[in-house]
C-alpha positions in Angstrom: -20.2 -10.1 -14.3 -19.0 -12.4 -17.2 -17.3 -9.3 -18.7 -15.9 -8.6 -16.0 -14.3 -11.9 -15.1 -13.0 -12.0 -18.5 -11.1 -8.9 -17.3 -10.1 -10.6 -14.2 -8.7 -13.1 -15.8 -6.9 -10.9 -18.5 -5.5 -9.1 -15.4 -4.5 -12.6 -13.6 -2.7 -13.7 -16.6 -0.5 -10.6 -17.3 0.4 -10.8 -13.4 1.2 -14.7 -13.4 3.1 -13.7 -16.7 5.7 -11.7 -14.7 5.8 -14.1 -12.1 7.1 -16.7 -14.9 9.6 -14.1 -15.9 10.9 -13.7 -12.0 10.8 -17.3 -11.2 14.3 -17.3 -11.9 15.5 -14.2 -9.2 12.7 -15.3 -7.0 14.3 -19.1 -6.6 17.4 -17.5 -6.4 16.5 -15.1 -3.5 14.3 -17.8 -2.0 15.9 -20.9 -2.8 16.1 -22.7 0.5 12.3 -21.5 0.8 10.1 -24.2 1.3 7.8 -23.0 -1.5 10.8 -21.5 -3.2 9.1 -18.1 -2.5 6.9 -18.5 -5.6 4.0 -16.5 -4.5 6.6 -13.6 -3.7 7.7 -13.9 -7.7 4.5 -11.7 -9.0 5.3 -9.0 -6.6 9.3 -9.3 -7.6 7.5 -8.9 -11.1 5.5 -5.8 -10.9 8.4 -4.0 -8.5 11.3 -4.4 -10.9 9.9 -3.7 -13.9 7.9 -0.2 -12.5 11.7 0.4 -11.1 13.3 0.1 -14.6 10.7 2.1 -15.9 11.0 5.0 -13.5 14.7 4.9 -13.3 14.6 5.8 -17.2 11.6 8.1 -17.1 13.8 10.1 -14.4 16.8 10.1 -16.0 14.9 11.7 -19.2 16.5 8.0 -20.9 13.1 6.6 -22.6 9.3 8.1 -22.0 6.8 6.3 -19.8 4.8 5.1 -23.2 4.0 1.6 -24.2 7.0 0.8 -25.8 9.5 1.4 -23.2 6.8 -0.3 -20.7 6.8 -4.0 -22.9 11.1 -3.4 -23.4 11.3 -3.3 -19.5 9.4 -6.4 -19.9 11.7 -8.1 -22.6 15.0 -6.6 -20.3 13.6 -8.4 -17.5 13.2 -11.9 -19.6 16.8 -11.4 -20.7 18.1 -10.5 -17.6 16.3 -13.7 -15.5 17.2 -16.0 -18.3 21.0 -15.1 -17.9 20.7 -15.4 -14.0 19.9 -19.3 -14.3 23.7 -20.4 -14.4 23.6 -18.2 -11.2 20.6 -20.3 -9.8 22.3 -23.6 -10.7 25.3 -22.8 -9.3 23.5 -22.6 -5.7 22.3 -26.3 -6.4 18.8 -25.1 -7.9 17.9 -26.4 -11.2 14.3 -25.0 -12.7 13.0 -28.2 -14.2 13.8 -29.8 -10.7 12.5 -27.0 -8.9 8.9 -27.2 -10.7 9.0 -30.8 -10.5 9.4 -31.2 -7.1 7.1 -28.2 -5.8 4.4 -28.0 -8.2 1.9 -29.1 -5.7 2.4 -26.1 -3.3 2.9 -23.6 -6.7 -0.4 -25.3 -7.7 -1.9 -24.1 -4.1 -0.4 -20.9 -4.0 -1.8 -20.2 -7.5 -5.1 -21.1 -6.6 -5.2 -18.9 -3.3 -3.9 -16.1 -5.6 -6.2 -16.4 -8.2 -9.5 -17.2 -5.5 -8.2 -13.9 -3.6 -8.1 -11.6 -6.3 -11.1 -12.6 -8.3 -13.0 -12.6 -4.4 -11.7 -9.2 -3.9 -13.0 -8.2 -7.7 -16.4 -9.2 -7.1 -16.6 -7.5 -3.5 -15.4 -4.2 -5.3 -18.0 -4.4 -8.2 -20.6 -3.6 -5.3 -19.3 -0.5 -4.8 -16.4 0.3 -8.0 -16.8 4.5 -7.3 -13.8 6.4 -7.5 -15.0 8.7 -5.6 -15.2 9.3 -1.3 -12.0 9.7 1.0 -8.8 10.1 -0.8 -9.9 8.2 -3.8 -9.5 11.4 -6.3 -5.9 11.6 -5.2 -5.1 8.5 -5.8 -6.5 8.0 -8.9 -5.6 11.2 -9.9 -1.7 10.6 -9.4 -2.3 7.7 -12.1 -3.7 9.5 -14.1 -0.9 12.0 -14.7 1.8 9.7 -14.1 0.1 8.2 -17.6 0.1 10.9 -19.4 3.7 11.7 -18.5 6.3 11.5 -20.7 9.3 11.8 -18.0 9.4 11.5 -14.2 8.8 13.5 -12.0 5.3 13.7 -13.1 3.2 16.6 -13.1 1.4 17.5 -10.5 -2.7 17.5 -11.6 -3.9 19.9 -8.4 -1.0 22.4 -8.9 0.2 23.4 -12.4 3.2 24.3 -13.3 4.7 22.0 -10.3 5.4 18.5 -10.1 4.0 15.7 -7.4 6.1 16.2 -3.9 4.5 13.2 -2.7 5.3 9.4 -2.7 3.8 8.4 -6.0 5.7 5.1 -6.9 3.1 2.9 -5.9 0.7 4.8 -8.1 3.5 4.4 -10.5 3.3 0.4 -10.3 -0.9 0.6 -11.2 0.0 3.1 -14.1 2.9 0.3 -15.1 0.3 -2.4 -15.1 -2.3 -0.1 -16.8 -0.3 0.6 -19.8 1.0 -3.3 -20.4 -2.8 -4.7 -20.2 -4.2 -1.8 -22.3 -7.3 -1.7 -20.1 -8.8 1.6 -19.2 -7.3 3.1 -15.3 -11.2 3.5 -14.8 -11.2 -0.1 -14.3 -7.3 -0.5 -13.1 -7.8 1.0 -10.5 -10.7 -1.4 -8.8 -8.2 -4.4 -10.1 -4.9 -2.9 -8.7 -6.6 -2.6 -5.0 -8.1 -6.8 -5.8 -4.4 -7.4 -6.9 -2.6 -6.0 -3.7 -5.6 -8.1 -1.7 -4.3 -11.2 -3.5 -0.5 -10.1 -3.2 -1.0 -9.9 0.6 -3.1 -13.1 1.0 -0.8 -15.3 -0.5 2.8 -13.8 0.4 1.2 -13.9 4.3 0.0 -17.7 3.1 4.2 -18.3 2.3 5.7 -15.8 5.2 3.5 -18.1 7.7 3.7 -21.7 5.8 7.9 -21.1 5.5 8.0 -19.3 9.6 6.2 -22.5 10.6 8.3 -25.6 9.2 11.3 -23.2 10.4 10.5 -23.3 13.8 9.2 -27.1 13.9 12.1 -29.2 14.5 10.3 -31.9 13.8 9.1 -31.2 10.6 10.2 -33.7 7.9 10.4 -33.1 4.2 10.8 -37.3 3.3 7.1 -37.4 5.5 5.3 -34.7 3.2 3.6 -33.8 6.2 2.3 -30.4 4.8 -1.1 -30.4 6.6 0.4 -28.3 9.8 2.5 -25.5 8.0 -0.2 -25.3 5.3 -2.5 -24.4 7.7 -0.3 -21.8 9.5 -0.1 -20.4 6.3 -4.2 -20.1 5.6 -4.6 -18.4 8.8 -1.8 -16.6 8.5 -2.9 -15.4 5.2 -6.4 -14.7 6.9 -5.5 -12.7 9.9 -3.1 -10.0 7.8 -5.6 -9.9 5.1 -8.8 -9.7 6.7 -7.9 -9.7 10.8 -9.7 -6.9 12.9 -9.2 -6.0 16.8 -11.1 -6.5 19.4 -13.1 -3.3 18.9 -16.1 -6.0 18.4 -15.5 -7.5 21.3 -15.3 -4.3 23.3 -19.1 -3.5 21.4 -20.3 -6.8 22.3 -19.5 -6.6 26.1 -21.0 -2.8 26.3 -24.0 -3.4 24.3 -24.9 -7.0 24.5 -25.2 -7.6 21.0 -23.4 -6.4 17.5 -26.4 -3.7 16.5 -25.5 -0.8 15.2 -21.6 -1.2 15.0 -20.2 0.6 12.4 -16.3 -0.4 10.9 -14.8 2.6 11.0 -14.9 3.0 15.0 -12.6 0.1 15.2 -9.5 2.9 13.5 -10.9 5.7 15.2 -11.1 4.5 18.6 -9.4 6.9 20.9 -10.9 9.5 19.1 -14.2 8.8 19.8 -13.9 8.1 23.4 -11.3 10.0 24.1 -12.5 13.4 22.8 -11.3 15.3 19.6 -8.5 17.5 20.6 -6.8 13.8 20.5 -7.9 12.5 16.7 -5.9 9.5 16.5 -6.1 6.8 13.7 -5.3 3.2 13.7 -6.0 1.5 10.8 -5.1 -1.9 9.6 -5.1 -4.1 6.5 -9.1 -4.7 5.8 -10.0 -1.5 7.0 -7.8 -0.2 3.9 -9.0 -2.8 1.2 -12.6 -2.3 2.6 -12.6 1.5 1.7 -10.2 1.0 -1.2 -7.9 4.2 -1.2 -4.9 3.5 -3.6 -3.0 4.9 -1.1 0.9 4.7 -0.6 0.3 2.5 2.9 -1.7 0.5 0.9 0.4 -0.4 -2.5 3.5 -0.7 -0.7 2.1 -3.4 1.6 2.9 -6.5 -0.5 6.2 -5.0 -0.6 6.8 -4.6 3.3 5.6 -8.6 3.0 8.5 -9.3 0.6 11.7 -7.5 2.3 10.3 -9.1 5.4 10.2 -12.4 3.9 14.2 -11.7 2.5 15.3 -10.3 5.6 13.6 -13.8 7.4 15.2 -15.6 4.8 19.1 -14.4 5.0 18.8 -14.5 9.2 17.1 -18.1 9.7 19.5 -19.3 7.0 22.5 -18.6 8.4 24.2 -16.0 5.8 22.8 -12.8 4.0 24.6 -12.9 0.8 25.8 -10.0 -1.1 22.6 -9.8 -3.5 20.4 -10.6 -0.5 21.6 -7.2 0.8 21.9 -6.1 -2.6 18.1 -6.2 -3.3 16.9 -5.6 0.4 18.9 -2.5 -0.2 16.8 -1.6 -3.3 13.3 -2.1 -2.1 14.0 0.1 1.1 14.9 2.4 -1.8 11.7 1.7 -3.5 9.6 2.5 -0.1 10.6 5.7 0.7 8.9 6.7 -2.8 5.9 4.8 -1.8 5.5 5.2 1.6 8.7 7.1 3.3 7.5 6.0 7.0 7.9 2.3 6.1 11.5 3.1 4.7 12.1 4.4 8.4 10.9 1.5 10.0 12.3 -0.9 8.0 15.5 0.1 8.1 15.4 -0.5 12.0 14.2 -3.7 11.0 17.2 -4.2 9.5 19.4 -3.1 11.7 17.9 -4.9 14.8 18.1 -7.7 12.4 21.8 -7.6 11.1 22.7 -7.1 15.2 21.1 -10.1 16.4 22.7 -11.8 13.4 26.2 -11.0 14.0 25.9 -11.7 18.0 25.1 -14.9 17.2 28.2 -15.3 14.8 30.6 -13.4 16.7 29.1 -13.3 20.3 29.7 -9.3 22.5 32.6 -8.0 20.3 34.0 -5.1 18.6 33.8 -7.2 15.3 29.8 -7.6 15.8 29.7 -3.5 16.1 31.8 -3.7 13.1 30.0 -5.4 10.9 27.0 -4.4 11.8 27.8 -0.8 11.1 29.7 -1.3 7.8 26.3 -3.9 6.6 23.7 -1.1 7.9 24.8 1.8 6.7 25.9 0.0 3.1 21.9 -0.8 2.8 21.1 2.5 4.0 23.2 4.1 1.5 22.4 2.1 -1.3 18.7 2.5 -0.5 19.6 6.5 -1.0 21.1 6.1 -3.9 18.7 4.0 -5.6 15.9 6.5 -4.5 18.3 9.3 -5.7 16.4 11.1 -8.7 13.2 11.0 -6.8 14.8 12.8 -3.9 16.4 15.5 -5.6 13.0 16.3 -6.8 10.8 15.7 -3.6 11.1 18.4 -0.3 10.3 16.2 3.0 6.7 16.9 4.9 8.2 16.5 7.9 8.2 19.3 10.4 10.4 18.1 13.1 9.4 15.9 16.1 8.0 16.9 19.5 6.2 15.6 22.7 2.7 14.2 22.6 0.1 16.3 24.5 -2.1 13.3 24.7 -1.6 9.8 25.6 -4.1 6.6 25.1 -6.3 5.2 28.4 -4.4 2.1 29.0 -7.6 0.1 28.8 -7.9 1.5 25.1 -4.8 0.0 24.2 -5.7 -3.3 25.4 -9.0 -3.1 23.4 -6.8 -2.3 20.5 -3.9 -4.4 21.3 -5.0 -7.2 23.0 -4.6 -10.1 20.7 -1.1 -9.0 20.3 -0.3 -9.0 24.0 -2.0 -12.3 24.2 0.3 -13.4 21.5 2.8 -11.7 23.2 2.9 -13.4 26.3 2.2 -17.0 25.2 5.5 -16.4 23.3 7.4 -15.4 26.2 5.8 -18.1 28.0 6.5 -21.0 25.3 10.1 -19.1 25.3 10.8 -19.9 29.2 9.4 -23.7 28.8 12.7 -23.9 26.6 15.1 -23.4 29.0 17.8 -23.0 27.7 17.5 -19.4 25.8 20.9 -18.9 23.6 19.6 -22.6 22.0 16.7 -21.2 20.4 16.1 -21.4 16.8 16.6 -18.9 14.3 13.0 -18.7 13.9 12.0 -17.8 17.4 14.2 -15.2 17.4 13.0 -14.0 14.6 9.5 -13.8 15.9 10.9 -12.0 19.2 12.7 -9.0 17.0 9.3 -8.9 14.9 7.3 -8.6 18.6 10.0 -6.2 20.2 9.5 -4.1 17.3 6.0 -3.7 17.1 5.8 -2.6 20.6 8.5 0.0 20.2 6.2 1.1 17.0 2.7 1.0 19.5 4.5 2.9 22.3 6.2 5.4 20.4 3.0 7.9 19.3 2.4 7.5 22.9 5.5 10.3 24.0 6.2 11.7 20.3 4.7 12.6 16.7 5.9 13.7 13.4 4.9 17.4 13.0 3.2 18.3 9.8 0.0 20.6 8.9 -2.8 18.5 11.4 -0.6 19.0 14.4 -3.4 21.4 16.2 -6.3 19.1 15.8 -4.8 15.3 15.1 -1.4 16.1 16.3 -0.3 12.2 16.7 -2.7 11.0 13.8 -0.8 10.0 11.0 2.3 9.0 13.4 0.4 6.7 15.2 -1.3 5.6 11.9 1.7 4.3 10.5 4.0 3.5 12.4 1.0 0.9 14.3 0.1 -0.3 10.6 3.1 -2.4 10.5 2.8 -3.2 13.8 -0.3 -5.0 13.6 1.2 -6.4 10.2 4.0 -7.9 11.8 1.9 -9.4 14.7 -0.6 -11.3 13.1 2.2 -12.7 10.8 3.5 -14.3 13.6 0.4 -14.7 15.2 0.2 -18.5 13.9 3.5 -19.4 14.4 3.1 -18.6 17.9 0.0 -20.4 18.6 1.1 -23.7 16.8 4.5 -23.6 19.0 2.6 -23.2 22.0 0.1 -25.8 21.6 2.7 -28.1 20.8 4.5 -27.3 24.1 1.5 -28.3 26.1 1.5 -31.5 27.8 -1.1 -33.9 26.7 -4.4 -33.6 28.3 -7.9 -33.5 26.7 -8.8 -30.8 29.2 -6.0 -28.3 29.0 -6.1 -29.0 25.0 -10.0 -27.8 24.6 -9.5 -25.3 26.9 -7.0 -23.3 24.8 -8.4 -24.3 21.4 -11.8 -23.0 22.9 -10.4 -20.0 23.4 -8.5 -19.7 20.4 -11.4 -19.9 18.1 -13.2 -17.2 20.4 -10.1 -14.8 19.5 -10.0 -15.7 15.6 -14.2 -15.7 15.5 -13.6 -12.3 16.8 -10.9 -11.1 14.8 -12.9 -12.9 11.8 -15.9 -10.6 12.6 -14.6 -7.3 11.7 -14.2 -8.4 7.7 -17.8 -9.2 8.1 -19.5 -6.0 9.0 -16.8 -3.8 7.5 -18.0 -5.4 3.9 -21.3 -5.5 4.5 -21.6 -2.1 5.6 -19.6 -0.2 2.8 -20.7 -2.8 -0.3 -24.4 -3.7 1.0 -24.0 -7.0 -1.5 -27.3 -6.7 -2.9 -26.4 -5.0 -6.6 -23.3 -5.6 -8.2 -22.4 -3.0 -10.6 -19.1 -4.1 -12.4 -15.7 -2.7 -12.2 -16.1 0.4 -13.8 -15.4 3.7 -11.6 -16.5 6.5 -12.8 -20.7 5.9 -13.0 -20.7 8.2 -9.8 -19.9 11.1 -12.4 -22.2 10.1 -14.5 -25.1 9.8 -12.3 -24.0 12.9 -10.2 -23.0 15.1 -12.7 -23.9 13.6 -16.3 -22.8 16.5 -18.3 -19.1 16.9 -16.7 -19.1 13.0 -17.0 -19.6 13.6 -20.8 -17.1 16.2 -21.0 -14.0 14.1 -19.0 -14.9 11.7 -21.0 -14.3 13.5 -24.1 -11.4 15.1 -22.6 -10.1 11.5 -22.0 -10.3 11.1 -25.7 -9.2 13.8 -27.2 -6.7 15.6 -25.3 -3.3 14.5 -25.3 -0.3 15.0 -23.1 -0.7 17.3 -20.0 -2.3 20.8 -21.1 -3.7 23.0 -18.1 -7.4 23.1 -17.8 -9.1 25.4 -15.3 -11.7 24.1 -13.1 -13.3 25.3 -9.5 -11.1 25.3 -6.5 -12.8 23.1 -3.6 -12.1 21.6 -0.7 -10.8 18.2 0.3 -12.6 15.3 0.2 -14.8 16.9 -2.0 -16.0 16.4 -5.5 -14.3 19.6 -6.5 -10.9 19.0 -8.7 -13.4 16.0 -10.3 -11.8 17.0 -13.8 -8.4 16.7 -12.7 -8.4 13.9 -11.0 -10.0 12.2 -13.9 -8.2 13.2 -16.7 -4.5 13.6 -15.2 -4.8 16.9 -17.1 -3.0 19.6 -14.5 -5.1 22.5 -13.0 -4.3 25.7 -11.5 -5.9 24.1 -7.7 -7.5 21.1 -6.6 -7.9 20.1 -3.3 -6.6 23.3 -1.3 -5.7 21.4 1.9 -3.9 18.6 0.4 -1.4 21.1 -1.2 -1.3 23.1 2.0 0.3 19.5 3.3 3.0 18.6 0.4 3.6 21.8 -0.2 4.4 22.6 3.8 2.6 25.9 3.4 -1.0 27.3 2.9 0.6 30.3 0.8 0.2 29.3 -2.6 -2.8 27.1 -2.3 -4.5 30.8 -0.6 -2.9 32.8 -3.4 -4.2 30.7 -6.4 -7.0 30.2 -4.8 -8.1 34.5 -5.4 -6.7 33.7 -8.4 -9.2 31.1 -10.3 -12.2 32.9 -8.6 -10.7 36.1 -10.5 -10.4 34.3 -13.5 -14.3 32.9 -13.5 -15.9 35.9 -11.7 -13.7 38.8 -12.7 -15.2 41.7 -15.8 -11.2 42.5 -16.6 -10.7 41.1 -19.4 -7.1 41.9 -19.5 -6.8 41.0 -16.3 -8.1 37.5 -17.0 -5.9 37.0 -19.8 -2.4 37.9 -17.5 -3.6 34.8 -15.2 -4.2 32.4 -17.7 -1.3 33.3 -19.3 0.4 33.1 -15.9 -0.2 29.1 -15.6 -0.2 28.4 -19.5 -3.8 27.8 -19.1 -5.1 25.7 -22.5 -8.8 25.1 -21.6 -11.3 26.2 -19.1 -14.4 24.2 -17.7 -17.6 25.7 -16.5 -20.0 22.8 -15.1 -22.0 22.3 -12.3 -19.5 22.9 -9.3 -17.6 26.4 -11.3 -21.6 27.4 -11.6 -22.3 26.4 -7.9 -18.9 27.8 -6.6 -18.6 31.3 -8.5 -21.8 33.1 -8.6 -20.9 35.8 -9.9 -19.6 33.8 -13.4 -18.4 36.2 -16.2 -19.4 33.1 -19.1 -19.7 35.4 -21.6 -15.8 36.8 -21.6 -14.4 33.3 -22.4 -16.2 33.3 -26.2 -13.9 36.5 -26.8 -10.7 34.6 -25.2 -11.6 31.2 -27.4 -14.3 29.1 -28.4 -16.0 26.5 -27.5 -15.0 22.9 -28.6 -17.6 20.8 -26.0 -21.0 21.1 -24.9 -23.1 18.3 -23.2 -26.3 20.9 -21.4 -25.0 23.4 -19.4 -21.3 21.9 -19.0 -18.8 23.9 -21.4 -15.0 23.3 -22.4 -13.3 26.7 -24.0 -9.8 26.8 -26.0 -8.5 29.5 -25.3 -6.5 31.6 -28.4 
């Protein structure tokens, strides 16, 4: 462990370095923040300078190598030191700034630095690389750091390039290449650092959302205790909140034995029988089973546009860079996670709509600019997204009709805190009379509600059509479109509580009656992060941050050999290894190395791809080229995918029994051997 929080510490530093950079644009974006947005300025950090990165990797301007990583570094110091005038000019001095905040910075530093060395620790139990879509994920780093240019190449299908949303990924290889530390490791800090990014930007949505909405709050009285507060459990519930699949367990079986996590997101499924696979995952579920996985990585993002679109409305005016850089990070998600550019750009516009009505009342002027201001983000977001979308062909397969809808008592199980929230709102709402008066804030908190629900009922009627339509027709549609819904509930989910307890007329009854039951709802939803660690990490052996000791303890000899690859490979030669299925250990080369093959995992291709015909083709292929006696033959196929080098370990042994080994010494030599694992050049 003391290497590894040496590490950690490495890793926090870099971050809060590009914090410091951004703390310029961040006050500026923020300024009339209570916190001045400060923990938002890490994540303004890493976004920005990944952008500037990709946009000249893309544009074939400068290669993704060290160099060009540390001069989108110094371009962003440059360009934040000339935007201070700018910051002034708005009334904001820095030195002021610091001086008069430092005691919340100081907080929001500690919860960041506490979150992402806690999240550390709990992933040194379990660091493997390996389960789910782990190889995927880490495989997409992988190549995206050995490419020179962007698009990168794609590891599972050579000769093509990665038709999937790989930004994100993008972001961990950014961070990989300015700390110098090995992506073995990277990738077990980048899932710790998106823990801490979502703690503490929850910690300043919910701290900010609550002295909006108190009208009694006063700065001169440095009352923090309330808002602070909102802000912890705030920070809690998004982070680490479950449902009330617990309580559901507890009330059938008396007692929490034998619950298992992963029922909690698979709910419908299990009770509902399989021709209706559904998924509903949330936050903890996702850090729990750590998949660097575009839903994932793009979450702290989702956090900061909301936080700017929260900002512009509540304050009165959404300046031209406030659109500006919304405009930008909607670009940014639909190459990290393409369903989150959908729904946030109904954010937006619901947003905008409410905004203008309440400037220019029912009028052909609020149509007006509501248009002209939507569709300007919209289009700006396309633009700044252009060179990955002229190299990426859309999964989507259309939209049609659900065949299968959710129990109604499931839902509730699911979504009961949220109606609960729900309702109190509505209720706290009535008790103010006097609806057109209400603050920015609450209505705020309304679109956020309204929005969820449209999000919930949606995979209820229709789906997204792609490969899994047959077996989990609604799955991913209800997976993430109900991912941000629970993400924008339980932001609010403090706000609402605090309001509503305040609106209660004093009496020591009616007070311990609803705190009783709200610390049954949070002990419940505080559960979940309980067994869900516990379960997948056991917390009885740490074994550091380093991911790959699966390999080596599975298969010691193809451990040896990625390694060496690792070493002394360079840019992206093709290397044949066994074809396997998904979710498998098959394509373990690949994914380890970024070095491309001819197929990894069939199925995943078969779904960015849009069609099973070249996954099935190559498939014939690489078994001809292990088991076939043609020697000519052989040589037209690797020839055919510019094949370099070709593996024979365990899983080529265990997959191809009838391996021709002996025909690869006339086609090359052999430049590795670790036992019965071999690596042949080939001529």
């Amino acid at each position: 462990m003391p290497s590894d929080f040496f590490l950690i510490l490495y890793w926090w530093v870099l971050i809060l370095g590009m914090g410091i950079v951004f703390l310029p644009l961040t006050f500026f974006l923020f300024g009339k923040f209570w916190d001045k947005g400060y923990s938002f300025s890490k994540i303004l950090g890493v976004l920005l300078v990944s952008y500037i990165i990709w946009l000249l990797g893309s544009l074939k301007i400068l290669p993704f190598e060290n160099e060009t990583a540390w001069l989108a570094v110094l371009g962003a110091i440059v360009g934040n030191y000339y935007l201070l005038p700018k910051v002034k000019s708005h009334g904001l001095k820095l030195k002021s700034i610091v001086r008069g905040n430092w005691k919340i910075f100081l907080l929001e530093e500690v919860l960041f630095f506490l979150a992402l060395t806690f999240w550390s620790f709990i992933r040194g139990f379990q660091p493997d690389i390996q389960g789910l879509e782990k190889f995927m994920d880490y495989g997409f780093v992988n190549s995206i750091l050995r490419s020179r240019y962007f698009p990168p190449a794609d590891m599972w299908l050579a000769g093509e390039t990665i038709n999937y949303y790989y930004f994100g990924h993008l972001t961990a290889a950014v961070l990989t290449k300015l700390s110098g530390i090995d992506s073995v490791i990277t990738y077990n800090l980048m899932i710790a650092i998106l823990f801490a990014f979502t703690f503490t930007a929850s910690f300043s949505f919910g701290f900010n959302l609550s002295i909006s909405g108190d009208k009694n709050w006063k700065l001169q009285a440095r009352n923090w205790k309330s808002p602070i507060t909102a802000g912890i459990l705030t920070a809690f519930l998004v982070s680490l909140g479950g449902n009330f699949h617990p309580l559901w367990w507890l009330i059938k079986h008396g007692s929490f034995q034998g619950y298992w996590y992963p029922d909690a997101t698979r709910f419908i499924v299990q009770l509902f029988g399989a021709a209706d696979n559904t998924i509903h995952e949330f936050p903890i579920y996702s850090f729990v089973v750590a998949d660097l996985h575009g839903h994932l990585l793009n979450l702290p993002n989702v956090l900061l546009v909301l936080a700017l679109i929260f900002a512009g409305f509540t304050q009165g005016t959404f300046r031209l860079s406030l659109y500006l850089f919304i405009s930008l990070f909607l670009g940014i998600f639909y190459m990290t996670n393409a369903w989150d550019f959908a729904i946030y750009n109904l954010l937006v516009g619901i947003t905008i709509l409410l905004f203008n009505y309440l400037k220019y009342k029912i009028s052909l002027k609020t149509v007006f600019q509501t248009a002209k201001i939507v569709f300007s983000i919209f289009g700006g977001a396309v633009i700044f997204a252009l060179p990955f979308h002229l190299n990426f062909k859309s999964l989507v397969g259309g939209v049609a009709l659900v065949d299968f809808r959710s129990p109604f008592w499931m839902l509730l199980v699911l979504w009961g805190f949220p109606l609960f929230l729900t309702l109190i709102f509505l209720v706290y709402l009535i008790k103010q009379k006097q609806f057109s008066q209400l603050s920015r804030a609450n209505f705020f908190v309304l679109i956020l509600l309204g929005l969820s629900w449209i999000l919930i009922i949606l995979p209820e009627f229709i789906y997204i059509k792609d490969i899994y339509i047959h077996s989990h027709q609604r799955a991913n549609t209800m997976f993430k479109l109900t991912y941000q819904s629970f993400v924008m509930f339980y932001l609010t989910a403090s706000y609402i509580l605090f309001n509503f307890f305040r609106s209660l007329k004093r009496g020591i009854f009616k007070f311990f009656f609803f705190i009783s039951i709200f610390l049954f709802l949070y002990f419940i939803l505080g559960v979940y992060p309980y067994f869900a660690i516990k379960s997948y990490y056991g917390l009885r052996n740490y074994r550091g941050l380093y991911g790959l000791n699966f390999l080596k303890n599975l298969y010691p000899d193809d451990y040896e050999a990625v390694l060496w690859l690792r070493k002394n490979i360079s840019g992206q030669p093709v290397i044949v290894e066994a074809v396997g299925e998904s979710f498998t250990d098959f394509a373990r080369v690949s994914a380890n190395t970024g070095l491309p093959t001819i197929l990894g995992w069939r199925v995943h291709e078969w779904l960015w791809r849009g069609s099973f015909d070249e996954a099935g083709k190559r498939t014939g292929e690489v078994q001809e080229i292990y088991e076939s006696t043609d020697l000519v033959q052989t040589k037209v196929l690797l020839k055919k995918y510019n094949v370099n080098y070709v593996l024979i370990g365990v899983l080529e042994r265990q997959q191809y029994l009838k391996l021709q080994e002996e025909k690869f010494e006339k086609l090359g030599e052999v430049i590795f051997i670790s036992g019965k694992t071999k690596i042949y050049r080939l001529n």
